[in-house]
FIKOLZA-1660 file (N, C-alpha, C; in steps of 0.1 Angstrom, whole numbers, plus 5000, padded with zeros to 4 digits):
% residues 65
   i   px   py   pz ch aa at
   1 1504 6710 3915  A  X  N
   1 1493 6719 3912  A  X CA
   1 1481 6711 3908  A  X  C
   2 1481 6701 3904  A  X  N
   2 1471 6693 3897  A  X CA
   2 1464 6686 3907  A  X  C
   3 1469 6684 3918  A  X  N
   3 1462 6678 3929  A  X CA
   3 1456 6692 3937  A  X  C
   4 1467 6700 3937  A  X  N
   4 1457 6714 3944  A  X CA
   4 1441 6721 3941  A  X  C
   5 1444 6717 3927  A  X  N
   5 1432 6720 3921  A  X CA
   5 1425 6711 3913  A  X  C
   6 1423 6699 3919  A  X  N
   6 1413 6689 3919  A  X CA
   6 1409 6681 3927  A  X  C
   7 1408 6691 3940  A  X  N
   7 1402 6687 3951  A  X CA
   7 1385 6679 3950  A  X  C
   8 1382 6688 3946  A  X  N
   8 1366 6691 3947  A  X CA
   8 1358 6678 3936  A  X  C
   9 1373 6674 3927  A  X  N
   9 1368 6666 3907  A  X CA
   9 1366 6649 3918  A  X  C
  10 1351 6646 3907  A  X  N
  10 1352 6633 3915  A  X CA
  10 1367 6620 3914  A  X  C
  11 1371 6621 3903  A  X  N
  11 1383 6610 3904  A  X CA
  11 1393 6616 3912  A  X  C
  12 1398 6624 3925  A  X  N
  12 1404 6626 3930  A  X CA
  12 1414 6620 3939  A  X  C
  13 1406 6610 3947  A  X  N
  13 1411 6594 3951  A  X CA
  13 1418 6587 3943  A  X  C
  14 1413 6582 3934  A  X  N
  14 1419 6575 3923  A  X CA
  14 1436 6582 3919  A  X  C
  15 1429 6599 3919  A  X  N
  15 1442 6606 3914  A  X CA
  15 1452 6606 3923  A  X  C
  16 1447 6606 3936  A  X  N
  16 1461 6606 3948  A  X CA
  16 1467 6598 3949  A  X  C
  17 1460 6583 3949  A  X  N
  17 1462 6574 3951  A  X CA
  17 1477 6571 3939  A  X  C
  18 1472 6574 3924  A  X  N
  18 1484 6572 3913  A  X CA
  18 1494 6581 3920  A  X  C
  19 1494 6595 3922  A  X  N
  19 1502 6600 3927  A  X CA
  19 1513 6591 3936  A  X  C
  20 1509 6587 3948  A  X  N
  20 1512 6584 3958  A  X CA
  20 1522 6573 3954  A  X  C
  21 1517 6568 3943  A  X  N
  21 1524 6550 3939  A  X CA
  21 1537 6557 3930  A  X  C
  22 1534 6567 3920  A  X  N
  22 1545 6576 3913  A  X CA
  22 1558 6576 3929  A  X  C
  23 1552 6585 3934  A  X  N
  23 1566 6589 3941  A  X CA
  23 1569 6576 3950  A  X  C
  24 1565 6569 3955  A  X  N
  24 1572 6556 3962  A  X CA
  24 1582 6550 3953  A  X  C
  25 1577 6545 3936  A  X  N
  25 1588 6540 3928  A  X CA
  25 1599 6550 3925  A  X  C
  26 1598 6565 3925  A  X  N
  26 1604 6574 3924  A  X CA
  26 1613 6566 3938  A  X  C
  27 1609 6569 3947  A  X  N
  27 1616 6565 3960  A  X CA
  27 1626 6553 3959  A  X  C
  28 1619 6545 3949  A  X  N
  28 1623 6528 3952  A  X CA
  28 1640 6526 3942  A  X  C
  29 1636 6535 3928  A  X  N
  29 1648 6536 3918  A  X CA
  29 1654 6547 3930  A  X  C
  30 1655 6558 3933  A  X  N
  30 1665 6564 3939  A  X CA
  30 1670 6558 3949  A  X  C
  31 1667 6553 3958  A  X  N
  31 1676 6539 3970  A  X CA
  31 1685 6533 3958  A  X  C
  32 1678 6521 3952  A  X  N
  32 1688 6513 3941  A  X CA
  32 1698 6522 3940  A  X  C
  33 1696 6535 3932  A  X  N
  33 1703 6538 3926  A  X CA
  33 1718 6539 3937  A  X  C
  34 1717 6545 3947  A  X  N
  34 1723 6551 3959  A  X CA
  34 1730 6537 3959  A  X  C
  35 1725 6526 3967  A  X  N
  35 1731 6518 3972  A  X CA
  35 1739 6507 3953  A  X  C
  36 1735 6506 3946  A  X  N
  36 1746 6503 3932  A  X CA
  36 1757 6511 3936  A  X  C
  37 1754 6526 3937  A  X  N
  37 1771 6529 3936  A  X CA
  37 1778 6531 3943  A  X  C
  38 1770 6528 3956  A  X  N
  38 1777 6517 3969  A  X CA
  38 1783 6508 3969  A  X  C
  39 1780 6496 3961  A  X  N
  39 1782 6483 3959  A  X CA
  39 1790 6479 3947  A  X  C
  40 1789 6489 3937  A  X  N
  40 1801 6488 3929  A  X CA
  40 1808 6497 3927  A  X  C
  41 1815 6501 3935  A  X  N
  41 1824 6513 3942  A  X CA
  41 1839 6505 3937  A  X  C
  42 1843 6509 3930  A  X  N
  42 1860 6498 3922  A  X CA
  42 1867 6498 3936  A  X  C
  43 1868 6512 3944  A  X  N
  43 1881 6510 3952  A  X CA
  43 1877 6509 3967  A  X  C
  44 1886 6509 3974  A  X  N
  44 1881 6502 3991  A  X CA
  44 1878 6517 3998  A  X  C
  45 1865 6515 4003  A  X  N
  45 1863 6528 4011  A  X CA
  45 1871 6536 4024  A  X  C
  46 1877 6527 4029  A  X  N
  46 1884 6528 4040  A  X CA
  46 1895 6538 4031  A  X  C
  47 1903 6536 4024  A  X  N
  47 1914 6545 4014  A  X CA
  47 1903 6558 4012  A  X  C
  48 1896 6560 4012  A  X  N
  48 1887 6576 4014  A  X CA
  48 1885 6583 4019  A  X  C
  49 1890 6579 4032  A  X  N
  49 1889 6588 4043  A  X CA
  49 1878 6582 4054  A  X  C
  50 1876 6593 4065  A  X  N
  50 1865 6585 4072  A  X CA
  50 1851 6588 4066  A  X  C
  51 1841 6581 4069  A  X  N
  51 1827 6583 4066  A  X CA
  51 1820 6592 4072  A  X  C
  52 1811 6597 4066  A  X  N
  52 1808 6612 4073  A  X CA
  52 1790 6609 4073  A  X  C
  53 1787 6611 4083  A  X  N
  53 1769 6610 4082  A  X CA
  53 1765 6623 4074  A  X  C
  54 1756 6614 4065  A  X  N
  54 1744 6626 4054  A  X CA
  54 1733 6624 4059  A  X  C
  55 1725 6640 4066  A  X  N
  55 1715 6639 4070  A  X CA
  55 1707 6651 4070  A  X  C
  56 1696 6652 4069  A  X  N
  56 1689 6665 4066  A  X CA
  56 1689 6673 4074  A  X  C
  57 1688 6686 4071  A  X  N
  57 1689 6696 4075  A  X CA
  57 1678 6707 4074  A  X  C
  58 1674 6717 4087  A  X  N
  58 1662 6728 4083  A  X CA
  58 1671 6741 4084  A  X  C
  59 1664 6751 4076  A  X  N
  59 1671 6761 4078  A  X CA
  59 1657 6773 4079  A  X  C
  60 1661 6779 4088  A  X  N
  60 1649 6788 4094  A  X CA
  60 1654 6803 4084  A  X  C
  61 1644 6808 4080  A  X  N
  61 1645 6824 4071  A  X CA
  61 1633 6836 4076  A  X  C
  62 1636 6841 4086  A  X  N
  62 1625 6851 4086  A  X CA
  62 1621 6851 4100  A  X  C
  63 1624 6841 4103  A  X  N
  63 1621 6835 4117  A  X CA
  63 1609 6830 4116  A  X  C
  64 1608 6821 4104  A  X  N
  64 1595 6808 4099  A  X CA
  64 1604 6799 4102  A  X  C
  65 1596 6790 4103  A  X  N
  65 1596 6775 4099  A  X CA
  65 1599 6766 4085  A  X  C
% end
């Protein structure tokens, strides 16, 4: 909301720009995070069964987009 409605304020740039750097590090700890408990996983994956792809999904309501 803060960016929606500070289009028009001169430090705008400046503001997007922090934005933009926020969510990349957001980005950067949640990978780490993902791949740690990948990596120190105590027991052998293979004993888990098979691997299953995680992958996004859209789901249409209304018949939107």
């Amino acid at each position: 909301d803060l960016m929606k409605y500070s289009e028009d304020c001169p430090g705008y740039s400046v503001l997007y720009e922090a934005l933009s750097q926020m969510l990349e590090v957001l980005r950067a700890v949640d990978e780490r995070m993902l791949q740690r408990n990948i990596v120190d996983y105590p027991y052998r994956l293979e004993d888990e069964g098979p691997m299953q792809l995680q992958a996004p999904f859209i789901l249409w309501t209304d018949g939107n987009r």
